[in-house]
C-alpha positions in Angstrom: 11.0 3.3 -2.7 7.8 1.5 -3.6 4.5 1.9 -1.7 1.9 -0.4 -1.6 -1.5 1.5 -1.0 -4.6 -0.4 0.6 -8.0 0.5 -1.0 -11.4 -0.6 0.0 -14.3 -0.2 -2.1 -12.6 3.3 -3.9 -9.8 3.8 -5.8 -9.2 3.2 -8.8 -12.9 2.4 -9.6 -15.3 4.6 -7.3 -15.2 8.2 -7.8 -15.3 10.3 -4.3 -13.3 12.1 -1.6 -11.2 9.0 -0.6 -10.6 8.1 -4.1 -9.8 11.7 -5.4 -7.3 12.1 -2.7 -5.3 8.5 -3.3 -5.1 9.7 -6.8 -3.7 13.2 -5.7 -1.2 11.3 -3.2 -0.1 9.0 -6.0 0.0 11.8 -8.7 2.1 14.4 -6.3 5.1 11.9 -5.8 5.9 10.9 -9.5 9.5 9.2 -7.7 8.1 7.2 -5.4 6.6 4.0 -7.2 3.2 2.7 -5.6 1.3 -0.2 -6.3 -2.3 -1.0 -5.5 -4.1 -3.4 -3.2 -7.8 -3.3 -3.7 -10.5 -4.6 -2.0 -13.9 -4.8 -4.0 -17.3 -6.5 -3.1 -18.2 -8.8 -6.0 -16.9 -9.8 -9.3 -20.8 -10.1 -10.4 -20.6 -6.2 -10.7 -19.0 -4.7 -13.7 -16.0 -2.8 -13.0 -13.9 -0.4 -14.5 -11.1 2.3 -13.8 -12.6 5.8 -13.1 -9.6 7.4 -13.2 -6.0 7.1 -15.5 -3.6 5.1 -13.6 -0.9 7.3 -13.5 2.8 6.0 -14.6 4.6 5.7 -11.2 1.6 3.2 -10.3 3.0 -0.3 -11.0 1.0 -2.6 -10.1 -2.8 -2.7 -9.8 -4.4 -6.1 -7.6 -7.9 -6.3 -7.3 -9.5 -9.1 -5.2 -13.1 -9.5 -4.7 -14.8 -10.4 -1.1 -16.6 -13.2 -3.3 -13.4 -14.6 -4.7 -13.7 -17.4 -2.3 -16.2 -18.9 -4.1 -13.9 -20.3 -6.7 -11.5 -21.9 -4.6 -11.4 -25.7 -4.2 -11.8 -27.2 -1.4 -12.1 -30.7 0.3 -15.5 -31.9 1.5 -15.0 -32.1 4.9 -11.5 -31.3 6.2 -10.9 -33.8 9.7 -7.6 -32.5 10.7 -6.9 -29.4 11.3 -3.7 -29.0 13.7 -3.7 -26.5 16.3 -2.3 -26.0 19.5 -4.2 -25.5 23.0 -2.8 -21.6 22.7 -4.2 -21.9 19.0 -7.6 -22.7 19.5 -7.8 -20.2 22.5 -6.8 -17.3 20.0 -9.3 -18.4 17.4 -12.1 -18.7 20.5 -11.1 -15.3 21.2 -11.8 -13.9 18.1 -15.2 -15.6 18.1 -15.9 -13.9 21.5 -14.6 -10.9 19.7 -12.6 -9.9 22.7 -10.9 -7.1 23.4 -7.8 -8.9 23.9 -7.0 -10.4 20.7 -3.5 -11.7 20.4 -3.6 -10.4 17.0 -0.2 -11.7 16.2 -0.4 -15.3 17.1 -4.0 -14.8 15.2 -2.9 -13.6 11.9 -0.1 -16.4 11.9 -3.0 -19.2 12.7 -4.8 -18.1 9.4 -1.9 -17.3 7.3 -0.4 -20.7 7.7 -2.7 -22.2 4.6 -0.6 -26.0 5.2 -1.7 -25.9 9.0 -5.5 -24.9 8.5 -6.1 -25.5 4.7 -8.3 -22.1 2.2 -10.7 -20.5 4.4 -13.8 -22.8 3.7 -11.3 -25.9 4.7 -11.0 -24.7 8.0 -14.7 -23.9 8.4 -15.4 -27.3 7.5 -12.6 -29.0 10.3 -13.8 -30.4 13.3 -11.5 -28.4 15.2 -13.3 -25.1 13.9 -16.9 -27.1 14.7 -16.2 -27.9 18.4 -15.0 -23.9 18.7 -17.9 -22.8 16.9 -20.5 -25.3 19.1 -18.7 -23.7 22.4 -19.6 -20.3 21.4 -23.1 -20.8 20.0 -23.8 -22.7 23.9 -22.3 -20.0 25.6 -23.7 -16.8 23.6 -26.5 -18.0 20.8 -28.7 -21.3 22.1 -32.0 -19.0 21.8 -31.3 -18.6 18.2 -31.0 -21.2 15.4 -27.8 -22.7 15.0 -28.4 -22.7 11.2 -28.5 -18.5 11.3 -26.0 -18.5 13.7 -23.7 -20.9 11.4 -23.9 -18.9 8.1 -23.6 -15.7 10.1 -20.3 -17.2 11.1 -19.2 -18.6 7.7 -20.0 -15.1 5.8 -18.2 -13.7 8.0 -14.9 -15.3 8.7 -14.8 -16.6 4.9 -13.9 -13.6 3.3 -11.9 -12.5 6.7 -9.5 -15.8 6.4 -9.2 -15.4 2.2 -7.7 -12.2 2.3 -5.6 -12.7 5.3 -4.0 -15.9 2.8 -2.7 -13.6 0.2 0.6 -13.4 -0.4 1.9 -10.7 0.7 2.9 -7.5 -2.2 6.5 -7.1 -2.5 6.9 -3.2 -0.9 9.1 -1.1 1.4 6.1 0.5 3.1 2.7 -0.6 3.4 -0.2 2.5 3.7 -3.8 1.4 4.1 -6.3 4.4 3.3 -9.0 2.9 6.3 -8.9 0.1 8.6 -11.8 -2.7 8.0 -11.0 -5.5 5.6 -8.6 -2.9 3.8 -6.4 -2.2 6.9 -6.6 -6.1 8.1 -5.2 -7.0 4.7 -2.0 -3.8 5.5 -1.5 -5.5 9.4 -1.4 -9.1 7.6 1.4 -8.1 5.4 3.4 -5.7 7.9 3.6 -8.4 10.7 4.6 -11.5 7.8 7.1 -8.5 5.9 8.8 -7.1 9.0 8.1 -4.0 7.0 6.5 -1.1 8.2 3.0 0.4 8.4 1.1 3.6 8.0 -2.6 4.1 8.3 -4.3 6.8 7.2 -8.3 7.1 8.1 -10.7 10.1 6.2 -13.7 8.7 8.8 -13.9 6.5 11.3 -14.2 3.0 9.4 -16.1 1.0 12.2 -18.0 3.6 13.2 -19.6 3.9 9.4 -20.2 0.3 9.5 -21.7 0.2 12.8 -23.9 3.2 11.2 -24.5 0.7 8.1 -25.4 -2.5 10.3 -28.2 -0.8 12.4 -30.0 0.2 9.3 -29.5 -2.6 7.7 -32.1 -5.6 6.6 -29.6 -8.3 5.9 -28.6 -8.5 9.1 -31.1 -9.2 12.2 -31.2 -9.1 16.2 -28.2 -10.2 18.0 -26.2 -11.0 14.8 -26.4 -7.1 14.0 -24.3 -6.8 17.5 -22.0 -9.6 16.4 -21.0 -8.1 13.1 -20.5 -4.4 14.3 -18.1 -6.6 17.4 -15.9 -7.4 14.5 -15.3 -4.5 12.3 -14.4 -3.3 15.3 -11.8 -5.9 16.4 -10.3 -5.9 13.1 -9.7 -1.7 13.1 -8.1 -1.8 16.7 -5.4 -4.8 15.1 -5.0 -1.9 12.4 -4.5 0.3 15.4 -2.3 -1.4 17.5 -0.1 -2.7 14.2 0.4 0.4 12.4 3.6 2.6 13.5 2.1 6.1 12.1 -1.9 7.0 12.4 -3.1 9.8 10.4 -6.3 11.6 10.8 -8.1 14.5 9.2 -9.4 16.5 12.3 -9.2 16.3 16.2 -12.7 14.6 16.7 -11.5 11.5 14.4 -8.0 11.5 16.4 -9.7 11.8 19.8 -11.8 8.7 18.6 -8.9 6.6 17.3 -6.9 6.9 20.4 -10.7 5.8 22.2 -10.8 2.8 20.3 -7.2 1.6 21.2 -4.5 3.8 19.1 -1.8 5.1 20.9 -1.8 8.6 20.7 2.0 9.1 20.5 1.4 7.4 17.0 -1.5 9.9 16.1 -0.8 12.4 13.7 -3.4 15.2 12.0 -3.1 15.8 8.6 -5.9 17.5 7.1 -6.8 17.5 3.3 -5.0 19.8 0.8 -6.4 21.5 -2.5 -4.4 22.9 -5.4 -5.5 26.4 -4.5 -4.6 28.0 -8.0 -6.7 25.5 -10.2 -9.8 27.3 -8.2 -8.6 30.5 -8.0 -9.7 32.1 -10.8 -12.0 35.2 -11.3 -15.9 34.5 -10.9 -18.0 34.8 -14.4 -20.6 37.7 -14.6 -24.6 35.8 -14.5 -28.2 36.2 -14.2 -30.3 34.9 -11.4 -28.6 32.8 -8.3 -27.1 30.1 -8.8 -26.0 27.1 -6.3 -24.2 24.0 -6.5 -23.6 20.6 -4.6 -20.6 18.9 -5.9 -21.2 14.9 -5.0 -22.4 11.3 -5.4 -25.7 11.1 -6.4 -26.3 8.4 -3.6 -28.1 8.2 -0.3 -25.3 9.0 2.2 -25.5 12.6 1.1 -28.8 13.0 1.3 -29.9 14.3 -1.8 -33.9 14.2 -1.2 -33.6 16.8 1.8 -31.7 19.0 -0.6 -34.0 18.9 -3.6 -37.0 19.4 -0.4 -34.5 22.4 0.6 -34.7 24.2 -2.4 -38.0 24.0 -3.3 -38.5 26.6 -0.2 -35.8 28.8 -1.9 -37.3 28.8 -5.7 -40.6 29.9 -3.1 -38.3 32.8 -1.9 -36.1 33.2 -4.8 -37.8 32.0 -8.0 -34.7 32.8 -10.5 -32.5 30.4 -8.1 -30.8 27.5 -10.0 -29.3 24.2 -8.3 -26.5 22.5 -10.3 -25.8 18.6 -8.7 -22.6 18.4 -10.2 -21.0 14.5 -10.0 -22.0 10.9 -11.1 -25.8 9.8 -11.3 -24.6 6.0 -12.0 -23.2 4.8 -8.5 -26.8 4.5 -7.6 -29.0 4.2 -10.7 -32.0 3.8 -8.1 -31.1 6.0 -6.3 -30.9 8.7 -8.9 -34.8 7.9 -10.1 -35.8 8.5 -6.6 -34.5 12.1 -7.3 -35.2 12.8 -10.3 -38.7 11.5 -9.5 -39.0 13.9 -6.3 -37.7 16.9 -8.8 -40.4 16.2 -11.0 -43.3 16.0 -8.3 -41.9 19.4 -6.4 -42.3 21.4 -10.2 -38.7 21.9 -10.0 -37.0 20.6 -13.8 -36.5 23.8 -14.6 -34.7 25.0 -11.2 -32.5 22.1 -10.3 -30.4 20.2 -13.1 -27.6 16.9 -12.9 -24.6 17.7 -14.7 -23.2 14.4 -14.4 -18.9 14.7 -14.4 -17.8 17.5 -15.6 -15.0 20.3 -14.6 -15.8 21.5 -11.3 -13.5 24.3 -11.6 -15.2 25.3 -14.7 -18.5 25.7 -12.9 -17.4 27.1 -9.9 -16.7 30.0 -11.4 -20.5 30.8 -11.3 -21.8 29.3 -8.4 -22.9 31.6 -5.6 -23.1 29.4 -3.0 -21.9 25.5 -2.5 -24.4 23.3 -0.3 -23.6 19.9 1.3 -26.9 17.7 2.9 -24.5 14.5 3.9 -25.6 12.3 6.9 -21.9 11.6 6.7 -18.8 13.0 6.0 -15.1 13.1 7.2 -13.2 16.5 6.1 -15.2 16.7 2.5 -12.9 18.1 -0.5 -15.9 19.9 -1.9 -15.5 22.2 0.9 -11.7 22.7 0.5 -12.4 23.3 -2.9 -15.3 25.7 -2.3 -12.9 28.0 -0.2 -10.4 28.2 -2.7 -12.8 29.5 -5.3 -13.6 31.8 -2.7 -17.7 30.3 -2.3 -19.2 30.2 1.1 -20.5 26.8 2.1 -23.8 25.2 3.7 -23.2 22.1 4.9 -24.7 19.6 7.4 -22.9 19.1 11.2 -20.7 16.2 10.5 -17.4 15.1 10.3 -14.9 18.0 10.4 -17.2 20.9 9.0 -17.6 23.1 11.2 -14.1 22.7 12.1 -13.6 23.8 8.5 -16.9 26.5 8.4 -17.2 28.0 11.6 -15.3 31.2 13.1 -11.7 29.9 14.9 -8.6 31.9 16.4 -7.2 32.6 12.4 -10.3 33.6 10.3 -14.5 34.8 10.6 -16.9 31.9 9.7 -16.4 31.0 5.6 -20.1 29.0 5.7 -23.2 28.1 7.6 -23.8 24.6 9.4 -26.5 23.2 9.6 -28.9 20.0 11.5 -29.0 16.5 9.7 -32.2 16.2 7.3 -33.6 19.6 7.8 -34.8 21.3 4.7 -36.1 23.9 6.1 -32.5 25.2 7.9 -30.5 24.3 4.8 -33.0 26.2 2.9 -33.1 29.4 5.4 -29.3 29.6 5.0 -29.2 29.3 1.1 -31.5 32.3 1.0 -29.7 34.3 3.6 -26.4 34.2 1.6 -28.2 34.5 -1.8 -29.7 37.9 -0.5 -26.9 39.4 1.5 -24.2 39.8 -1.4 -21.9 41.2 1.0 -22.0 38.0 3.2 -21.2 36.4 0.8 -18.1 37.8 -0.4 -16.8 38.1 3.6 -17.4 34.5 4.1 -15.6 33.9 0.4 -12.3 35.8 1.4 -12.3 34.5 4.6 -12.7 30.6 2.7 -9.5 31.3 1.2 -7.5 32.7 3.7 -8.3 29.4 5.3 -7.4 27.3 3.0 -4.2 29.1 2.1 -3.2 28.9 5.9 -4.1 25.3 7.0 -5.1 23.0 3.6 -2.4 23.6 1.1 -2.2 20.5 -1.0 1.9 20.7 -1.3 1.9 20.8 2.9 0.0 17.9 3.1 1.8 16.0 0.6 5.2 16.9 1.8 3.8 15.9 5.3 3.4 12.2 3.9 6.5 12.6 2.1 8.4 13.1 5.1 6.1 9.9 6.5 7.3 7.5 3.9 11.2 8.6 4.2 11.0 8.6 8.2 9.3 4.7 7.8 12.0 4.0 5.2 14.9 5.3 6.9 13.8 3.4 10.1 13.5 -0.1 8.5 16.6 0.0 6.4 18.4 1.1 10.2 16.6 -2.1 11.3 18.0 -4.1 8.4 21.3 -2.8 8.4 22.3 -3.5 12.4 23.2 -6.5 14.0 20.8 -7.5 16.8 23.4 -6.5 19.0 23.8 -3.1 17.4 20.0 -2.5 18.1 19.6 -3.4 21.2 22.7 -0.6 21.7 21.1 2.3 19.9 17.5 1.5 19.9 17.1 4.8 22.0 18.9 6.7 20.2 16.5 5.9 17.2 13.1 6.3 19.0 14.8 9.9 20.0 15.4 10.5 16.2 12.1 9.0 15.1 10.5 10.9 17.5 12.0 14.6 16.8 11.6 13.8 13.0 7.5 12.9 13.5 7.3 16.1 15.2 7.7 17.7 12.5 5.2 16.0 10.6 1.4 16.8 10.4 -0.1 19.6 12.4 -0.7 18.1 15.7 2.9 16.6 17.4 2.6 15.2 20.6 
């Protein structure tokens, strides 16, 4: 069996939760053979693996958004052939409606003879007159130039990747929808072979997130933009046979956006318990770590603010960032800048990578400031070392934190950006020694019951072999023969996913 995996802007060259976990996936199968599909901003920025490939990976493709760039093309293509039906699906997709036919669609822009490389088409007459109808019925108070390159940058990229020929697989998996998941649909629907999508967050909701902040991007044309992410994730949606999610929230929002909920499936993050369970090292003073990205989506600044209340409460406390300081070289200044100004060098200190298993053995308490998160590993990791967490309200912790039906609370959650809450419950558990250790056993009992690495991957094990099975039926019957028993193959494919994952419909 081979599996081609879909990455976007992560593995194998950004370190993180998404990354860390494709690597796990890959590295927990050693039989199944994968290859890699990944999706990358620029060539411009120097790039290298962050992790060893492991063996059972055979192939590694990396395309870049920018590779367009370097594509010939003709000057100014005049005939571009497409069908009244045609031109009404590619109108659609520049009203960015919700009725895409995404399968006529992908088979407009796959067709490279019929609309030439994706700056050919851009440059037909047939994609002008389109283009003028939709500027005069949506964008005449803004200039047609802005409007124009909006629209290039835009469907450029969008059209390059959906012309790549397809990687030779017997299951496609796509770790997020977006340009990543797109990419997965494309192939599926041109393959006939089957598709699983697995999201850690909800893609177009981060980008929506990203485009409201964002100073690239301007007035109406910030609307536009978060239109299409969106469009593309529900093709992703309605493509894919199995959804995966990490926690109910993220499910309930899938099946908002468009996924069908029999397709839903929950299947949290797992940690290899025994690599953190090992007995805690004897030290002086308190000491607390974050484990992350030094880079402004976990909020660093509001925890170095944090804990300059606690060294005013606690003056022997110690802060350990544990993780990579070059994702964001700027970034990093900024902090190290802010550590200098709050008289805190000799209180907080980077570690850069190193073993976080090593250095959990003396941290006291774990602390996460993120504006956003899905169902963080740092957590799961955390509760099988048996260290209570602080962490902001997003994603899936509190799911993971807070008291449920199984276990007491194994953390504290916190508001978004709020030093001074973060700050009150770092002291708390740093003075109250007993809290700590409840919240520490309780950690583990959690994670022993409901994140246990070898469930999870056996739950995607048994995703991969139902998806298999199903497409060599398909193969191996007549059309005849699956018109005859294509109920009695739902019913199996049906009692076999319900099995799978922890919620079954």
């Amino acid at each position: 069996m081979i599996v081609c995996l879909f990455t976007e802007g992560s593995y194998p060259y950004i370190t993180g939760g998404v990354s860390s976990w494709v690597h796990q996936l890959i590295t927990s199968m050693p039989n199944i053979k994968f290859k890699i599909f990944c999706i990358m901003p620029s060539k411009e920025e120097k790039i290298k693996y962050r992790y060893d490939i492991p063996r059972n990976v055979i192939e590694v493709k990396t395309i870049f958004l920018d590779d367009y760039t370097y594509i010939k093309h003709r000057m100014f293509k005049k005939n571009c052939k497409l069908s009244s039906q045609e031109k009404d699906d590619i109108y659609d997709l520049l009203q960015m409606n919700e009725n895409i036919n995404w399968s006529r669609l992908l088979r407009i822009f796959t067709k490279g003879r019929k609309v030439g490389s994706a700056i050919d088409f851009l440059q037909s007459f047939e994609f002008w007159k389109l283009a003028l109808k939709n500027y005069n019925k949506d964008f005449d108070s803004e200039s047609f130039n802005n409007y124009f390159w909006t629209m290039r940058s835009m469907l450029v990229p969008f059209i390059y990747l959906l012309q790549q020929e397809p990687i030779k697989a017997d299951i496609y998996h796509s770790v997020s929808t977006g340009y990543a998941g797109i990419v997965a649909t494309s192939f599926a629907s041109r393959t006939g072979k089957p598709f699983l999508l697995s999201e850690h967050g909800i893609y177009c909701r981060e980008r929506e997130e990203e485009i409201l902040k964002a100073k690239w991007v301007t007035g109406i044309y910030k609307k536009f933009w978060i239109d299409f992410f969106y469009a593309i994730s529900i093709a992703a949606y309605k493509e894919a046979e199995i959804i995966t999610s990490l926690y109910y929230r993220s499910r309930d929002m899938q099946i908002k956006l468009g996924a069908s909920s029999e397709k839903t499936r929950i299947v949290s993050n797992g940690v290899d318990i025994s690599k953190f369970q090992k007995s805690k090292k004897e030290h002086e003073g308190y000491n607390v770590g974050a484990i992350l990205r030094v880079v402004p989506i976990k909020d660093v600044m509001t925890l170095i603010k944090a804990f300059k209340i606690v060294c005013n409460n606690i003056k022997e406390a110690k802060l350990y960032i544990i993780g990579p300081t070059d994702e964001d070289p700027e970034y990093y200044q900024q902090c190290n800048r802010l550590v200098k100004s709050l008289q805190l060098t000799e209180n907080i200190i980077f570690t850069g990578r190193v073993d976080v298993s090593e250095y959990l053995k003396i941290i006291d308490v774990i602390v996460l400031t993120s504006i956003s998160e899905g169902q963080p590993l740092v957590i799961l990791e955390a509760m099988a070392a048996r260290t209570p967490v602080v962490a902001t309200n997003v994603g899936s912790c509190s799911e993971m934190l807070e008291k449920n039906q199984f276990e007491e609370a194994c953390g504290i959650i916190t508001k978004l950006a709020s030093p001074n809450e973060t700050a009150t419950a770092i002291i708390k558990l740093l003075k109250d020694p007993q809290l700590r250790e409840g919240m520490g056993l309780n950690g583990i009992k959690r994670a022993k019951r409901a994140y246990n690495k070898k469930i999870i991957i056996d739950s995607f094990k048994n995703f991969y072999d139902i998806l298999y099975v199903d497409y060599s039926w398909s193969r191996s019957k007549s059309r005849t023969d699956k018109r005859v028993n294509r109920t009695s193959k739902k019913t199996y494919q049906r009692k076999a996913l319900g099995k799978t994952g922890i919620y079954t419909k």
